[in-house]
C-alpha positions in Angstrom: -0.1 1.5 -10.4 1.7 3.1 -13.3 5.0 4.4 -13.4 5.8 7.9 -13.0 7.5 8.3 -15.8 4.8 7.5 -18.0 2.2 9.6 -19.4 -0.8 10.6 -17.3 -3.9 8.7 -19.4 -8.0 9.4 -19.2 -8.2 6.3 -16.8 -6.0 5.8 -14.0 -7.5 4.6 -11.1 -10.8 5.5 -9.9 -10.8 8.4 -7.4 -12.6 10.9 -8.1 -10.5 13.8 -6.3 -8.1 13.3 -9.2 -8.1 16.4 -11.4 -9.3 16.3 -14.6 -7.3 14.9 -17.6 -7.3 18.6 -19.0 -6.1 19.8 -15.9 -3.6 17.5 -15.8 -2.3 18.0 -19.1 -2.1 21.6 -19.1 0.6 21.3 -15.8 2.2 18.5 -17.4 5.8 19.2 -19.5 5.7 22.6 -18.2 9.3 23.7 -16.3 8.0 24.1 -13.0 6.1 21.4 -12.8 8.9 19.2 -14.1 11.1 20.7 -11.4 8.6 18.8 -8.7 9.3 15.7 -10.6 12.5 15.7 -10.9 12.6 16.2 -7.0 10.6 13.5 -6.4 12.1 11.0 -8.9 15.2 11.6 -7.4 14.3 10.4 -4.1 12.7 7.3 -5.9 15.6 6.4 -7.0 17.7 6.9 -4.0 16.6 4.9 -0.5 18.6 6.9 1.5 16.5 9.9 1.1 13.2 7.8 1.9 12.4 7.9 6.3 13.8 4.5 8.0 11.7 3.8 10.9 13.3 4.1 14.3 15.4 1.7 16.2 12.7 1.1 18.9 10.0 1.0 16.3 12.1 -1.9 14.8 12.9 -3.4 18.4 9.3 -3.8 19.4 8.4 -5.5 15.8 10.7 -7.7 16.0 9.9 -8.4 19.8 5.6 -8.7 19.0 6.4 -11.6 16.5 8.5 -13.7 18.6 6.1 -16.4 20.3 8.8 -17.0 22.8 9.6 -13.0 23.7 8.7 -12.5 27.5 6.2 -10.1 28.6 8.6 -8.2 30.8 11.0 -7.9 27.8 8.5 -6.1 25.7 7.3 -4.1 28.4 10.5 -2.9 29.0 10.9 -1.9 25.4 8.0 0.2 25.0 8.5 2.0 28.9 11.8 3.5 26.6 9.0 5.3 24.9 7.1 7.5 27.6 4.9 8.7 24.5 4.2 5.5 23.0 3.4 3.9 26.3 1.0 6.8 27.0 -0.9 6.2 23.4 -0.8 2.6 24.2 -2.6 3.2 27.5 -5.1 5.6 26.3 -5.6 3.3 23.8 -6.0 0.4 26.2 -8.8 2.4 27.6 -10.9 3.6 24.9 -14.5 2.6 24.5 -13.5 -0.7 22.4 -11.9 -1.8 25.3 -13.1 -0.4 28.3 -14.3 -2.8 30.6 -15.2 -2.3 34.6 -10.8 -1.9 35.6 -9.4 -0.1 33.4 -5.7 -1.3 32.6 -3.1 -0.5 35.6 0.5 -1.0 33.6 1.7 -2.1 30.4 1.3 -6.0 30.9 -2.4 -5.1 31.6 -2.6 -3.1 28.1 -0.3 -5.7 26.4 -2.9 -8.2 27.4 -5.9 -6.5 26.2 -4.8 -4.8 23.0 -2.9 -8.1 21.9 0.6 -8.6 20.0 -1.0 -7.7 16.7 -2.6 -4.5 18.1 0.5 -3.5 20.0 3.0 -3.8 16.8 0.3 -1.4 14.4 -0.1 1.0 17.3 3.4 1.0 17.1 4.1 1.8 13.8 1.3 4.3 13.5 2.9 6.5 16.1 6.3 6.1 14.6 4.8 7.5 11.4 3.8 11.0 12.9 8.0 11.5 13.8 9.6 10.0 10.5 8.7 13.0 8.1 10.9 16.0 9.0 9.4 19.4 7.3 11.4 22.8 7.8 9.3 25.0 5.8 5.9 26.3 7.3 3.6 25.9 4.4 4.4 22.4 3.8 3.8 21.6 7.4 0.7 22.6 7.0 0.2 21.0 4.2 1.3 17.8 5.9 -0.8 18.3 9.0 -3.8 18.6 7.0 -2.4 15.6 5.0 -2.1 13.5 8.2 -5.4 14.9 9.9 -7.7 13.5 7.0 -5.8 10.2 6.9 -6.0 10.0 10.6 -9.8 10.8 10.4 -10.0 8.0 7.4 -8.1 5.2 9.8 -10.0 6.0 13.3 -12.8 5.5 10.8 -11.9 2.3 9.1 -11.1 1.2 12.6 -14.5 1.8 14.5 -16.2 0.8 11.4 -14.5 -2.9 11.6 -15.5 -3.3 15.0 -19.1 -2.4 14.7 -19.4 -5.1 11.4 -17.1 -7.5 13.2 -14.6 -7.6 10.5 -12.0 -10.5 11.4 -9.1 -8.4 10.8 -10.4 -5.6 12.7 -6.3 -4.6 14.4 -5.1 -4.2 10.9 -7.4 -1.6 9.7 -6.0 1.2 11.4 -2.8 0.4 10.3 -3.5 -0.3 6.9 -5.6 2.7 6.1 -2.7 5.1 7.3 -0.1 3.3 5.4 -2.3 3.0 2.0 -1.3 7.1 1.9 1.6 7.0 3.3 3.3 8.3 0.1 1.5 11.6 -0.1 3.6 12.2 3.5 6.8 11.2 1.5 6.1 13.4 -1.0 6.1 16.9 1.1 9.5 15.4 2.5 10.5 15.1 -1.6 9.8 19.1 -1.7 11.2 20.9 1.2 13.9 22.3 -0.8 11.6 23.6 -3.5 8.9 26.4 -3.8 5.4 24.7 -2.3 3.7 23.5 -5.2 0.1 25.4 -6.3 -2.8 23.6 -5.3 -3.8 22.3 -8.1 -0.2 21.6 -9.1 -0.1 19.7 -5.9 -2.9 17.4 -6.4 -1.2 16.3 -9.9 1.7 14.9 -8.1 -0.1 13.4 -5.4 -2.0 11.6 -7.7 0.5 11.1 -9.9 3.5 9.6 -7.6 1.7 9.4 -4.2 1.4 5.5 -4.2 4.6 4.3 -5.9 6.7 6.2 -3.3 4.6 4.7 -0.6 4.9 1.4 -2.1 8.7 1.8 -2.4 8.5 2.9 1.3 6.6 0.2 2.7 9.0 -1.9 1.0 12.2 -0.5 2.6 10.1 -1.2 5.8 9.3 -4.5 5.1 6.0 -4.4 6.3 3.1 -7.4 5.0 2.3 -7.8 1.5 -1.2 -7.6 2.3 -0.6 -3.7 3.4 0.8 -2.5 0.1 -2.4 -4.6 -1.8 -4.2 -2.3 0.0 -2.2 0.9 -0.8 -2.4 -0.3 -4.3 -6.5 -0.7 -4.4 -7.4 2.2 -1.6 -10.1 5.0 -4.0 -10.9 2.0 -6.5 -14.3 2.8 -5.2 -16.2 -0.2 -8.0 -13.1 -2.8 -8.1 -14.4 -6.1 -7.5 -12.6 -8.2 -4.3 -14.5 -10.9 -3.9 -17.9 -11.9 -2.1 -16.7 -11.3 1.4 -15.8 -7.9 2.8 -12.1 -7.5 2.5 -9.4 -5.1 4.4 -9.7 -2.4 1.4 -13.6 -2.5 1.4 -13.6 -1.3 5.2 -11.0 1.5 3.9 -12.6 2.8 1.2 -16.2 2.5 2.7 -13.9 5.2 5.4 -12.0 7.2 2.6 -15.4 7.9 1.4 -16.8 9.1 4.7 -13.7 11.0 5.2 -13.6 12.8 1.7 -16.9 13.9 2.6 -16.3 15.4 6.0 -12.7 17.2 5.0 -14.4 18.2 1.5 -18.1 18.0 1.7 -18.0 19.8 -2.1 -16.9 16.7 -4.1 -17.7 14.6 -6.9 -17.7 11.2 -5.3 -21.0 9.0 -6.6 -23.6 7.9 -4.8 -22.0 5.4 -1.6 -24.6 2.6 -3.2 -22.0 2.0 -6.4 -19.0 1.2 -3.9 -18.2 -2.4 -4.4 -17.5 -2.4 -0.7 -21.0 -0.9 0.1 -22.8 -3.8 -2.0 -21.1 -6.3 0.6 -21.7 -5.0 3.8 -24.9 -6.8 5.9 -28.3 -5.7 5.6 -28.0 -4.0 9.9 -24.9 -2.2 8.3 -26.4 -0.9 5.3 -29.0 2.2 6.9 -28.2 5.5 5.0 -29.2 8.9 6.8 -30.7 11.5 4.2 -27.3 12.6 2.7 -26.9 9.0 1.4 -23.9 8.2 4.0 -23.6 4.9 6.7 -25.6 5.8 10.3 -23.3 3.2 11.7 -20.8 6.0 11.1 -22.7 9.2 10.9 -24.1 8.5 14.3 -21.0 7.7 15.8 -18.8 10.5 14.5 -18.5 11.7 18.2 -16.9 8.1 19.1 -15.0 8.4 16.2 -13.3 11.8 16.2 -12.5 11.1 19.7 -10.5 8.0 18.8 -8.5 10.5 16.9 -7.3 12.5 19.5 -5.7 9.5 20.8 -3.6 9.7 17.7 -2.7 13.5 17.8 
C-alpha cells in the first residue's frame, strides 16, 4: 500500500478496474483534482473526522469475546437493537442454517449462528449507519458502492461454505471491510462538488485502502482483516498452498466485478492464484469461464443479500 502522497506509478497493485496510468496522469496535479485530495488527506490526518462505531456495536464485541458473558446478558444487548435482532434472526434462518425448527428467540439464534458469527453480523450492520451523506449524488454513489460490496461478501460467504473453508464466519465480514475505505471516502467529499467518474475512480484507487486501513485501526478490529484489505484485487499474489481468507474474496470480487460491470478487462479466472487452489469438485467453469458453484447459485446468493439491505 503506497502512500497517498506519493506518485501514482505503472504498477500498483493488480486490479484491473484501475484506470490507466495515462488516465491517471492526465487528472493528476490539476486544481480540481487536488481539491479532492486535499479533502481527503485532511480527514487522514484527523481521527475525529473518520465514523466511530456505535456504543452498542462496541457493547456486543466486547460481550461475544468474554467466555464468561451470560447468554441472557448478550441477549439483552442485542434486543436494544430491534433491527439488528431482526437481521440476526433472518439470518438465523437462511438456507445455511435452516434446519426442521427454525430459531424461536435470540438464545436460539445465538446458539446456532455462534459468538463469532454474531460479533461480524454485528459489525456488518453497523457499517450500513456509520457513513452519513447529505448530498444526493453521493448517496447514490455510496449505495451503488455498498450494493457491489454487499453482492462481493454474500458471495465470499456462500462460496466458503460450499468449499468448506475453516473460517467460513469471517468471510462476510472481511470482504465488506477490505473496501471499507471507498465508503470513507464519499464521507471525505460531502462538502465538495461530486467528483467525475473517472476522476472518482483515481481517488478510489488511489486512497481507498489507506483510509480503510486507518479506519479499521481506530476500530481495532483483527489484524488478519486489514491483511486482507491490503491483498483484496491482487488477483496472481501468491499466499500459500492452502486456500486463504483473501483467496475466497477475490475468487468473489471477481464474480462480482463481472455481474456489476460485465464490460471489463479482468483476465481469464484460470490466472487467479486463488483459482489454482481450489479442489478439483470446485473448479467447473460454465461457458463464460466463471465458477458453477457460484453461477448456479446466484439465486441463493442474491437472496442472502437482501438480508443485508
Amino acid at each position: 500500500m503506497h502512500s497517498p502522497k506519493e506518485p501514482f506509478s505503472r504498477n500498483k497493485g493488480a486490479n484491473p478496474m484501475r484506470p490507466n496510468f495515462d488516465e491517471i496522469q492526465s487528472l493528476y496535479g490539476k486544481q480540481e483534482f487536488r481539491i479532492y485530495q486535499e479533502a481527503i488527506e485532511k480527514m487522514q490526518t484527523n481521527e475525529d473526522q473518520l465514523p466511530s462505531l456505535p456504543t452498542i456495536t462496541l457493547e456486543i464485541r466486547n460481550a461475544t469475546g468474554n467466555p464468561n458473558v451470560s447468554m441472557s446478558h448478550l441477549t439483552t444487548l442485542i434486543a436494544k437493537d430491534p433491527s439488528l435482532t431482526a437481521l440476526l434472526m433472518k439470518h438465523a434462518s437462511s438456507a445455511f442454517y435452516r434446519t426442521a425448527d427454525k430459531p424461536k428467540n435470540l438464545h436460539d439464534v445465538i446458539g446456532r449462528l455462534g459468538m463469532r458469527a454474531v460479533e461480524n453480523i454485528t459489525l456488518t450492520h453497523s457499517i450500513k449507519s456509520l457513513f452519513v451523506l447529505r448530498d444526493h449524488q453521493l448517496k447514490n454513489l455510496y449505495k451503488q458502492a455498498l450494493r457491489r460490496q454487499t453482492l462481493k461478501a454474500c458471495m465470499s460467504y456462500y462460496l466458503a461454505k460450499v468449499i468448506h473453508f475453516p473460517g467460513a464466519e469471517d468471510t462476510l465480514i472481511a470482504s465488506l471491510l477490505s473496501e471499507v475505505g471507498t465508503l470513507t471516502l464519499l464521507v471525505a467529499l460531502q462538502n465538495h462538488n461530486v467528483p467525475a467518474e473517472q476522476t472518482y475512480k483515481v481517488l478510489c484507487q488511489h486512497y481507498s485502502k489507506h483510509l480503510g486501513a486507518i479506519l479499521l485501526a481506530k476500530w481495532g478490529v483483527a489484524p488478519m482483516f486489514l491483511d486482507v484489505l491490503r491483498k483484496t484485487g491482487e488477483w496472481t499474489l501468491d499466499t500459500g498452498k492452502a486456500v486463504q481468507l483473501v483467496d475466497v474474496i477475490n475468487l468473489a470480487l471477481f464474480h462480482s466485478i463481472h455481474h456489476i460491470t460485465p464490460q471489463n478487462d479482468l483476465e481469464a479466472i484460470q490466472t487467479l492464484s486463488a483459482f489454482k487452489k481450489l479442489a478439483p469438485q470446485y473448479t467447473n467453469l460454465n461457458k463464460e469461464n466463471k465458477l458453477l458453484i457460484i453461477e448456479d447459485n446466484i439465486d441463493v446468493i442474491n437472496e442472502l443479500t437482501k438480508y443485508f439491505g
